[in-house]
MIDO-172524 format. One record per atom (N, C-alpha, C, CB): residue number from 1; residue in three letters; atom name; x, y negated, z negated. Coordinates in nm, 2 decimals. Glycine has a CB too. Layout:
# residues N
<site NUM, Ala, CA, <X, Y, Z>>
...
END
This chain:
# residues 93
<site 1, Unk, N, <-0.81, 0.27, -1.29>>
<site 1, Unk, CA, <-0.67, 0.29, -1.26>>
<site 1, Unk, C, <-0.62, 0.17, -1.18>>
<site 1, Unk, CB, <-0.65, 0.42, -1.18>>
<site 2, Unk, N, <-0.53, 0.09, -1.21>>
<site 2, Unk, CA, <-0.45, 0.02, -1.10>>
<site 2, Unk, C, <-0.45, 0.01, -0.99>>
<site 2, Unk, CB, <-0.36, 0.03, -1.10>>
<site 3, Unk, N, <-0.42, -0.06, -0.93>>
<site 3, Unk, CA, <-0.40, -0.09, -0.77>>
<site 3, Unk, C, <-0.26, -0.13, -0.74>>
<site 3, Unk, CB, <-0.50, -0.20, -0.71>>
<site 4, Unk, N, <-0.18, -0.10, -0.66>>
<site 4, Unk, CA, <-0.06, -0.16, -0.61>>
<site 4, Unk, C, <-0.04, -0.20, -0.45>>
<site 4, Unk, CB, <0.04, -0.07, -0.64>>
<site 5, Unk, N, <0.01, -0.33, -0.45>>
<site 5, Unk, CA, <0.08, -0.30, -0.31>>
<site 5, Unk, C, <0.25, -0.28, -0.31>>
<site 5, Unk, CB, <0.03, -0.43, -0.21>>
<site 6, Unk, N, <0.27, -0.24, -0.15>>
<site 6, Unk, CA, <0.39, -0.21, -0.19>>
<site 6, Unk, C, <0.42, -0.29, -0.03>>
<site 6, Unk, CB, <0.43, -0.03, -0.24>>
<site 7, Unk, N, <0.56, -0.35, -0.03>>
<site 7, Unk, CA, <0.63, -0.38, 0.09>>
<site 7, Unk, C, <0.75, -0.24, 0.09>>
<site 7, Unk, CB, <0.70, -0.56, 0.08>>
<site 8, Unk, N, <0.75, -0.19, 0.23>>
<site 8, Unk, CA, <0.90, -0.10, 0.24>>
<site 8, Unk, C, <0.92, -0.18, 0.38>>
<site 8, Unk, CB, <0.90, 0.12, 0.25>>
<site 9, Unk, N, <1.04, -0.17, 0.44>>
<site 9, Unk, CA, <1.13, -0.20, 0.54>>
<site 9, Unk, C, <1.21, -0.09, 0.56>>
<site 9, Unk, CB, <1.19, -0.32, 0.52>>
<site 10, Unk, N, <1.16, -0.07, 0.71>>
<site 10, Unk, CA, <1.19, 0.09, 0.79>>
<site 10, Unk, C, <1.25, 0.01, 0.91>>
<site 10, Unk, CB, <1.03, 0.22, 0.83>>
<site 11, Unk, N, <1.35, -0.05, 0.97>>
<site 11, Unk, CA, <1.37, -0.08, 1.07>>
<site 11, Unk, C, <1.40, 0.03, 1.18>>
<site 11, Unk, CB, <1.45, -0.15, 1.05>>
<site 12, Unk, N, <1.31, 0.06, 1.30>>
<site 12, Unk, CA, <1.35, 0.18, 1.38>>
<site 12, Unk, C, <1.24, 0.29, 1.34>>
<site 12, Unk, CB, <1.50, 0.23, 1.35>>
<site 13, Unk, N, <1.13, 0.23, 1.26>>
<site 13, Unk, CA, <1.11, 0.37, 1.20>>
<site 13, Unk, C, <1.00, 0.40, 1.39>>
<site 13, Unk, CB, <0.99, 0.37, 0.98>>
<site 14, Unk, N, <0.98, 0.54, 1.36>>
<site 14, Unk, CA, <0.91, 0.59, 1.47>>
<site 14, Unk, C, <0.77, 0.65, 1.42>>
<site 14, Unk, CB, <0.99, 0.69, 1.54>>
<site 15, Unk, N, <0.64, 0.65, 1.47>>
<site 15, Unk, CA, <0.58, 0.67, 1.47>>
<site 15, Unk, C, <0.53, 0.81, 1.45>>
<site 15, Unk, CB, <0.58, 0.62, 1.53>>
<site 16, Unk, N, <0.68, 0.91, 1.49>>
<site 16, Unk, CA, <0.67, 1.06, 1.51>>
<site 16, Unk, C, <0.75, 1.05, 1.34>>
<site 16, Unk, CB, <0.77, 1.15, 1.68>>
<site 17, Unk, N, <0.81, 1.03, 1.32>>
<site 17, Unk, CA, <0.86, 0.98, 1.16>>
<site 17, Unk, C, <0.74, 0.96, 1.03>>
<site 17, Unk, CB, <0.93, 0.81, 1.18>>
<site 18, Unk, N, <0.71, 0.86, 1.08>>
<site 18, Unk, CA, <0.55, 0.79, 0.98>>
<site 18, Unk, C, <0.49, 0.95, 0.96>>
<site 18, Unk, CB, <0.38, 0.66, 1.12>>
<site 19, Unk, N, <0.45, 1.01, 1.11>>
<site 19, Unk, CA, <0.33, 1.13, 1.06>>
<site 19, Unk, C, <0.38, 1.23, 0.98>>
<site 19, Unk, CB, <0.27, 1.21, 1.18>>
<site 20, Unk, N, <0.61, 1.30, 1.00>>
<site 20, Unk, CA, <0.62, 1.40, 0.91>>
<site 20, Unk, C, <0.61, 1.38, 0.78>>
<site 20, Unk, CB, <0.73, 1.45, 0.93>>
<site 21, Unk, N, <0.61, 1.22, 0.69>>
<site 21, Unk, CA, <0.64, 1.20, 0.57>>
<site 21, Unk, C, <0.50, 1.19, 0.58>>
<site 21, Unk, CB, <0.74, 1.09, 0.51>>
<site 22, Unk, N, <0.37, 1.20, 0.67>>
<site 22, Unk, CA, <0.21, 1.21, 0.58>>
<site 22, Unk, C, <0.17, 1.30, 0.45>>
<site 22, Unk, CB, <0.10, 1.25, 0.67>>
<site 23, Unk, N, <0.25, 1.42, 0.48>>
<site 23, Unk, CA, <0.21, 1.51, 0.41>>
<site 23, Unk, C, <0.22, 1.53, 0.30>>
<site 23, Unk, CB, <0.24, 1.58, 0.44>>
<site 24, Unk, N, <0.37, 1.47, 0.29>>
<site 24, Unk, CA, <0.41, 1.43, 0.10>>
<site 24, Unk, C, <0.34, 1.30, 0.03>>
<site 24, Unk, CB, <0.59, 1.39, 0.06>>
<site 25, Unk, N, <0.32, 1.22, 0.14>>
<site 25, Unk, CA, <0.23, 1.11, 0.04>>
<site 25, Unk, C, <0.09, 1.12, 0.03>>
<site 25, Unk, CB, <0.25, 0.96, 0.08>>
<site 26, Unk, N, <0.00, 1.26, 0.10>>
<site 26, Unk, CA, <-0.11, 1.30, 0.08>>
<site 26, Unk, C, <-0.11, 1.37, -0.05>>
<site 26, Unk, CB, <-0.15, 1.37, 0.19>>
<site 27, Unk, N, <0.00, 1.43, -0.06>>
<site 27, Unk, CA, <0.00, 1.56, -0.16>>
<site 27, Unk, C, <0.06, 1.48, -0.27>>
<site 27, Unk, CB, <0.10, 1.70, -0.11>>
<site 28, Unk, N, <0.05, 1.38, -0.31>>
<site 28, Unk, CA, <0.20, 1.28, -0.42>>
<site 28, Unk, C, <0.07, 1.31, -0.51>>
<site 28, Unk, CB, <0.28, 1.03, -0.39>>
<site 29, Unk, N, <0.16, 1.34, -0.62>>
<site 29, Unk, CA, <0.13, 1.39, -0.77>>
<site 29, Unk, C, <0.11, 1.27, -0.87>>
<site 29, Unk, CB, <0.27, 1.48, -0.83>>
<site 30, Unk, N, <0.20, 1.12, -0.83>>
<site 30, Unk, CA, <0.18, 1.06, -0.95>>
<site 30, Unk, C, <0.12, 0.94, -0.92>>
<site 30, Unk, CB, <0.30, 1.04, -1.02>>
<site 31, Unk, N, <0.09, 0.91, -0.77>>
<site 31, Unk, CA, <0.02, 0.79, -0.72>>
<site 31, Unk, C, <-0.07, 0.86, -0.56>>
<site 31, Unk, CB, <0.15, 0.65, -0.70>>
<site 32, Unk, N, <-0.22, 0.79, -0.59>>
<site 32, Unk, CA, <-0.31, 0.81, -0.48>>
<site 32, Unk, C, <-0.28, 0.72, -0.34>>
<site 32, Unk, CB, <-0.46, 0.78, -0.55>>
<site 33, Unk, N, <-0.23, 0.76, -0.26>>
<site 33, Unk, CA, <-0.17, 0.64, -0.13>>
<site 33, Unk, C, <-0.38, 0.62, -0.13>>
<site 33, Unk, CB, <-0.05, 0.74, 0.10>>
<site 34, Unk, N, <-0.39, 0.52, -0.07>>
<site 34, Unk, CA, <-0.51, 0.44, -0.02>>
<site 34, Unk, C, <-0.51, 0.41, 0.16>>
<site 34, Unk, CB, <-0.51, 0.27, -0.11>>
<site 35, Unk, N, <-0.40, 0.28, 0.14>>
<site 35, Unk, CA, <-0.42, 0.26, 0.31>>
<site 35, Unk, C, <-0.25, 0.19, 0.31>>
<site 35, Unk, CB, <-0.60, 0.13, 0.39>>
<site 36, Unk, N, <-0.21, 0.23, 0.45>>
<site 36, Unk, CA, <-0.12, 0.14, 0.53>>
<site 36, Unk, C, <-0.11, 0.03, 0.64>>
<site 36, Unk, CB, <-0.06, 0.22, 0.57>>
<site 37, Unk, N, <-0.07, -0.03, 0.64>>
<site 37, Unk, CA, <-0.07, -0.09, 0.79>>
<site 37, Unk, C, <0.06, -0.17, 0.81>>
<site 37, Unk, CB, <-0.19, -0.20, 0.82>>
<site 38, Unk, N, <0.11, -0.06, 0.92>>
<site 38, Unk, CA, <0.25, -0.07, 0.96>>
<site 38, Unk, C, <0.27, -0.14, 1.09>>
<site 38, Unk, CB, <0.31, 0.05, 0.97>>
<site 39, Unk, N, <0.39, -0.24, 1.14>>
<site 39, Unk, CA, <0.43, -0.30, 1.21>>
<site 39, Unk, C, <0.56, -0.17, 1.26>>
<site 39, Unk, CB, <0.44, -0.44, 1.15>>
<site 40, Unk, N, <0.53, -0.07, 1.35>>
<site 40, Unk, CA, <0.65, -0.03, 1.42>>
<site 40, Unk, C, <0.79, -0.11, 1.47>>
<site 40, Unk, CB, <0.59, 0.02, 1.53>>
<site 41, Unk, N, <0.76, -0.22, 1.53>>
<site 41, Unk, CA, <0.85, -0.26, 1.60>>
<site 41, Unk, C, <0.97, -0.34, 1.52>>
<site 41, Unk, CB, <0.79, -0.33, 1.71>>
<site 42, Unk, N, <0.88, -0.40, 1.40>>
<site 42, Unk, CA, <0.98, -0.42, 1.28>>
<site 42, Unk, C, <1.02, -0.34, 1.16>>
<site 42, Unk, CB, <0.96, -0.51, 1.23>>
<site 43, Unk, N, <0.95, -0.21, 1.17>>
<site 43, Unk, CA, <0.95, -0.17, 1.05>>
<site 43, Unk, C, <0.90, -0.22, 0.91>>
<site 43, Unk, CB, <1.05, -0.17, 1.04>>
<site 44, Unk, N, <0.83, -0.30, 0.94>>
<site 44, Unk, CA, <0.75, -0.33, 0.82>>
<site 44, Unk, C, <0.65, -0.26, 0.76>>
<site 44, Unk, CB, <0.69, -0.44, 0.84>>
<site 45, Unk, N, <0.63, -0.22, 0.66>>
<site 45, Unk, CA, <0.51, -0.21, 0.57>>
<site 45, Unk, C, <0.49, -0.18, 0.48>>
<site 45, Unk, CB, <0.46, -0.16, 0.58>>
<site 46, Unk, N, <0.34, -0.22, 0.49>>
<site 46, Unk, CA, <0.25, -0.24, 0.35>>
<site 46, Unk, C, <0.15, -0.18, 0.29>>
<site 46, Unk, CB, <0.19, -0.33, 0.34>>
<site 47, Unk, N, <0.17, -0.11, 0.23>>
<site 47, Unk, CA, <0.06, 0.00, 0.15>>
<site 47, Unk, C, <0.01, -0.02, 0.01>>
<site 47, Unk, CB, <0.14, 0.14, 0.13>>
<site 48, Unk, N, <-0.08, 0.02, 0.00>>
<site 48, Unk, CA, <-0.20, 0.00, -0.10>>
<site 48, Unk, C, <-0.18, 0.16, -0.16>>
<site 48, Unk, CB, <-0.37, -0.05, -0.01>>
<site 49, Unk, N, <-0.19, 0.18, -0.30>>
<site 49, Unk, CA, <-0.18, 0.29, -0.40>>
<site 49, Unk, C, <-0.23, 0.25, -0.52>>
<site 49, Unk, CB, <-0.05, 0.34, -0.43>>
<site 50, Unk, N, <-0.31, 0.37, -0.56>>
<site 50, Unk, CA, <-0.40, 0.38, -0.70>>
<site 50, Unk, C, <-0.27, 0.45, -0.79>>
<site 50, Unk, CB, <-0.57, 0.51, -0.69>>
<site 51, Unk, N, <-0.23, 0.43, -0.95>>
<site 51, Unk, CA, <-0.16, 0.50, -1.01>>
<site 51, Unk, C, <-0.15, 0.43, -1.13>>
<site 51, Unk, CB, <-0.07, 0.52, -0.95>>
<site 52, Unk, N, <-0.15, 0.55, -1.23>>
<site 52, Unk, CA, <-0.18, 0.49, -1.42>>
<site 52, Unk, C, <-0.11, 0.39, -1.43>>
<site 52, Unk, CB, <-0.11, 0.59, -1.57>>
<site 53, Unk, N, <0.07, 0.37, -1.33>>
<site 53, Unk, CA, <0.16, 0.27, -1.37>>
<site 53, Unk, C, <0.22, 0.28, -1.29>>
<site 53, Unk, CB, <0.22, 0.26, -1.46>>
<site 54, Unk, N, <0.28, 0.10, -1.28>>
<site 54, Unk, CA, <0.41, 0.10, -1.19>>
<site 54, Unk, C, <0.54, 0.21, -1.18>>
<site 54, Unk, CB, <0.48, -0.02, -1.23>>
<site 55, Unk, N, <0.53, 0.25, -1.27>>
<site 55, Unk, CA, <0.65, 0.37, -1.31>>
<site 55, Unk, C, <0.62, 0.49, -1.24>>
<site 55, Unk, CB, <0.66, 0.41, -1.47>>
<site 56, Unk, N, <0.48, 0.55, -1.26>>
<site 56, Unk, CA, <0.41, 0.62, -1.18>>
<site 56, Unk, C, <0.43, 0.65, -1.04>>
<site 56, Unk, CB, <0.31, 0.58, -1.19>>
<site 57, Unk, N, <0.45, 0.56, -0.99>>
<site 57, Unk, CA, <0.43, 0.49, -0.86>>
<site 57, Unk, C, <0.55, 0.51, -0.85>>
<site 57, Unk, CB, <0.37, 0.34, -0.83>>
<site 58, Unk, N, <0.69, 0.42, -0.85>>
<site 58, Unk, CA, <0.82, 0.42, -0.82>>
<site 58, Unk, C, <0.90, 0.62, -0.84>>
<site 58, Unk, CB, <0.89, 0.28, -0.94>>
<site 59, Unk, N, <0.81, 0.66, -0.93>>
<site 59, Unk, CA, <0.86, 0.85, -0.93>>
<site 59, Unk, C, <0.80, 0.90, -0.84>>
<site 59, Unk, CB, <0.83, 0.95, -1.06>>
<site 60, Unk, N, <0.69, 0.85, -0.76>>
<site 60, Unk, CA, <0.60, 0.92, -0.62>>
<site 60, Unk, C, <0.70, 0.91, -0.55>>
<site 60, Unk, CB, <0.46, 0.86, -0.55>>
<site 61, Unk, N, <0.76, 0.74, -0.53>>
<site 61, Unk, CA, <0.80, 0.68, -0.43>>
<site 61, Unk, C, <0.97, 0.83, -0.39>>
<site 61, Unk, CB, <0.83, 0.48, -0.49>>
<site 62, Unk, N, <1.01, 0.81, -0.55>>
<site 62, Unk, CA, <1.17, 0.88, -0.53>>
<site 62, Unk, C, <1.14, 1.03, -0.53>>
<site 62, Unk, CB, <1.30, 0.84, -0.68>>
<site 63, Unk, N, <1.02, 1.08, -0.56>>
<site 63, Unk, CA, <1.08, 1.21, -0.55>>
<site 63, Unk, C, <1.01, 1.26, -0.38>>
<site 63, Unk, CB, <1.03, 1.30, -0.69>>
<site 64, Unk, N, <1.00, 1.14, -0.31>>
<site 64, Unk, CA, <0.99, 1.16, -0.15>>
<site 64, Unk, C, <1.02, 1.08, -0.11>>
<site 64, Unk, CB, <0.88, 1.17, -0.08>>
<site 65, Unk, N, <1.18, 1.06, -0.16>>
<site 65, Unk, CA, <1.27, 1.01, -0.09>>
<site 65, Unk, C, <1.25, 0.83, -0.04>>
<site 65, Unk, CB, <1.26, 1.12, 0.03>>
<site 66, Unk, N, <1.11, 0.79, -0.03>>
<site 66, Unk, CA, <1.07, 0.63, 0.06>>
<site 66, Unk, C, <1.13, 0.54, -0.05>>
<site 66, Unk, CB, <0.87, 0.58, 0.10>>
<site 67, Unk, N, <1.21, 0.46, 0.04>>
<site 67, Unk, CA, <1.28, 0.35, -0.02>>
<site 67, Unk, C, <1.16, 0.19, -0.06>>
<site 67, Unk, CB, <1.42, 0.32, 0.13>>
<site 68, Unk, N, <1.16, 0.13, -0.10>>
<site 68, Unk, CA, <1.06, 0.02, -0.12>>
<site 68, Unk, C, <1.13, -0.08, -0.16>>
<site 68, Unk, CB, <0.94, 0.04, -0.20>>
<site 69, Unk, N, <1.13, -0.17, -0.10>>
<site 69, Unk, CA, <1.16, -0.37, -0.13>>
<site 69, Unk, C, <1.06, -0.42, -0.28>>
<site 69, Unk, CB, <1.07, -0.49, 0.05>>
<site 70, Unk, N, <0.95, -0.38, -0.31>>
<site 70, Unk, CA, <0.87, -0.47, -0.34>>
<site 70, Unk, C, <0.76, -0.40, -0.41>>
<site 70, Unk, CB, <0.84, -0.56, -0.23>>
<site 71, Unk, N, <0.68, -0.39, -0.55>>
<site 71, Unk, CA, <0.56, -0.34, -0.58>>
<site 71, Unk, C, <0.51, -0.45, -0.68>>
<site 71, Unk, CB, <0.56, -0.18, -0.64>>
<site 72, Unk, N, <0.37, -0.46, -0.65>>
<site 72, Unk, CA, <0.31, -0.57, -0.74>>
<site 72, Unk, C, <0.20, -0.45, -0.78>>
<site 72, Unk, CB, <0.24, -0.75, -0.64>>
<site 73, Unk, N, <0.14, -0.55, -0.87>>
<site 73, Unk, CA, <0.02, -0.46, -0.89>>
<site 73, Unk, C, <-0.11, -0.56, -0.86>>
<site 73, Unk, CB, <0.02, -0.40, -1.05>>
<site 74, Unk, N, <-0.20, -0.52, -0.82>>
<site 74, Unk, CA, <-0.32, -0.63, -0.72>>
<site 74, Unk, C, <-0.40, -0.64, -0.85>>
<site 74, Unk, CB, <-0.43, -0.57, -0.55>>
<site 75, Unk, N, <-0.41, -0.79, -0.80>>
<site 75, Unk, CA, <-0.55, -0.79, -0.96>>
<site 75, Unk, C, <-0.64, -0.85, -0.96>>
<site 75, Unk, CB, <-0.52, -0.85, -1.11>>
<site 76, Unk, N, <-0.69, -0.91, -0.80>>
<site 76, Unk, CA, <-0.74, -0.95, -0.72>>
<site 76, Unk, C, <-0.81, -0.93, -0.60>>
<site 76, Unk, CB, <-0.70, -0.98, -0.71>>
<site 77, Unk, N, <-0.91, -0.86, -0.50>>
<site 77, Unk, CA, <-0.91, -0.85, -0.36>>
<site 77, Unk, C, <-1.05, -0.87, -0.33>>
<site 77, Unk, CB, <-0.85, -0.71, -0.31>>
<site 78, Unk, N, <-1.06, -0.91, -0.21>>
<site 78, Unk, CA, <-1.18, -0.98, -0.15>>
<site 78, Unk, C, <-1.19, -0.89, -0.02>>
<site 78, Unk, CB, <-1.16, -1.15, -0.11>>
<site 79, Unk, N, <-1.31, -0.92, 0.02>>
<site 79, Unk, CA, <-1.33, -0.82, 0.18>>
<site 79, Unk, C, <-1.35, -1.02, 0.24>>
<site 79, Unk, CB, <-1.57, -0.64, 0.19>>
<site 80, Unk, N, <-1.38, -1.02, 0.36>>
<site 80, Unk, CA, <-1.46, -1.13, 0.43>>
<site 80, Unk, C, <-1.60, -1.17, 0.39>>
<site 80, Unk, CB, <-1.48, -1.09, 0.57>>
<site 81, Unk, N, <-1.64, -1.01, 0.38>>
<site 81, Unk, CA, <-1.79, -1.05, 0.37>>
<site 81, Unk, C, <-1.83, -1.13, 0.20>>
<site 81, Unk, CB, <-1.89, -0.87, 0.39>>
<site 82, Unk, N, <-1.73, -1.02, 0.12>>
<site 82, Unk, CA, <-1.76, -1.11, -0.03>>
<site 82, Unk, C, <-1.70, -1.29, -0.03>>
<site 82, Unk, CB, <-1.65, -1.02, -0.18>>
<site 83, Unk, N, <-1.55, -1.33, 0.06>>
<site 83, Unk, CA, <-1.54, -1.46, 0.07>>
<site 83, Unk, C, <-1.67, -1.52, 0.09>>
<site 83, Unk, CB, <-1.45, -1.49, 0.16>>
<site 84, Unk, N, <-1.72, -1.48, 0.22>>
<site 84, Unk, CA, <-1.85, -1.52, 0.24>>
<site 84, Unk, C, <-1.94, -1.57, 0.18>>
<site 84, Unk, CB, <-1.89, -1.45, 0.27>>
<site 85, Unk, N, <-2.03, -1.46, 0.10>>
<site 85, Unk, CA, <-2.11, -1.47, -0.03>>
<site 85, Unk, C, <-2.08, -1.58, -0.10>>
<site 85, Unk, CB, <-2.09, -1.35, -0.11>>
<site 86, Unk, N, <-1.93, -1.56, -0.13>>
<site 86, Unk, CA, <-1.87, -1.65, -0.23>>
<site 86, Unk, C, <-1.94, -1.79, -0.21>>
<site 86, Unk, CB, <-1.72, -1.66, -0.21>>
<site 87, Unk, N, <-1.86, -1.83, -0.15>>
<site 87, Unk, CA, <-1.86, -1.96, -0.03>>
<site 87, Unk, C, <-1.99, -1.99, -0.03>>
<site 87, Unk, CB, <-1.82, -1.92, 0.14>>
<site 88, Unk, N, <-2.09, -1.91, 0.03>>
<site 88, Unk, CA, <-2.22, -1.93, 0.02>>
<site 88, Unk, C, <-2.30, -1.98, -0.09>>
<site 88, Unk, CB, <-2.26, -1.83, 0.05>>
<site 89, Unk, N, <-2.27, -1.92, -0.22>>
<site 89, Unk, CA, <-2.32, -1.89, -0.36>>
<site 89, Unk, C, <-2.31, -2.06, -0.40>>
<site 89, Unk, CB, <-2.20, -1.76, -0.46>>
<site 90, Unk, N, <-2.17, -2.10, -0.36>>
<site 90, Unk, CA, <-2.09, -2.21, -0.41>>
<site 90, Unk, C, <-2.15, -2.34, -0.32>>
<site 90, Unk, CB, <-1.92, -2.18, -0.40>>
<site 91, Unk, N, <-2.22, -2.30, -0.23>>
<site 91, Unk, CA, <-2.26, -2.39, -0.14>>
<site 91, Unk, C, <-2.19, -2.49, -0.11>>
<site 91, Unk, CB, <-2.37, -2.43, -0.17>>
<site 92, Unk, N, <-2.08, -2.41, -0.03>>
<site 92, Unk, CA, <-1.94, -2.46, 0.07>>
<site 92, Unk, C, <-1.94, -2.41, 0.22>>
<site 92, Unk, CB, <-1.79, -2.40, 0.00>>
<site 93, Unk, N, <-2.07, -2.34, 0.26>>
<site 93, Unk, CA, <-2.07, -2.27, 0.36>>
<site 93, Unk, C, <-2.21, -2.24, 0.37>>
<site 93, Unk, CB, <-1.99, -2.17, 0.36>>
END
């Protein structure tokens, strides 16, 4: 299944906010949330979701209401430890 990230911009959002919308993006029918990591004080964030399709994903998004700037789909990702390896393997490190 795909991977997506997503940028939304919440300026103001609150923290007590973030936790009432957990519920619907636990419970979302057409995309699996994964992880977030949000910047409170600007409203930034960036979330990671499993789903068949981008389309998939943008009907999770609208039928709970969260607005979004931005979805790619990732086709790419590294931990540290695999750069590492990498690096290592390549005998650059």
């Amino acid at each position: 299944m795909p991977r997506y990230m997503t940028i939304h911009r919440a300026p103001g959002l609150l923290q007590e906010q973030w936790a009432e919308n957990a519920e619907g993006v636990y419970a979302g029918e057409h995309a699996t949330f994964v992880q977030a990591h949000v910047n409170l004080g600007t409203g930034f964030i960036f979330t990671i979701y499993d789903a068949k399709d981008r389309d998939a994903l943008v009907e999770q998004f609208e039928e709970l209401g969260l607005v979004y700037d931005e979805i790619h789909e990732i086709q790419f990702s590294q931990s540290h430890d695999e750069m590492v390896a990498m690096l290592r393997s390549q005998g650059r490190i």
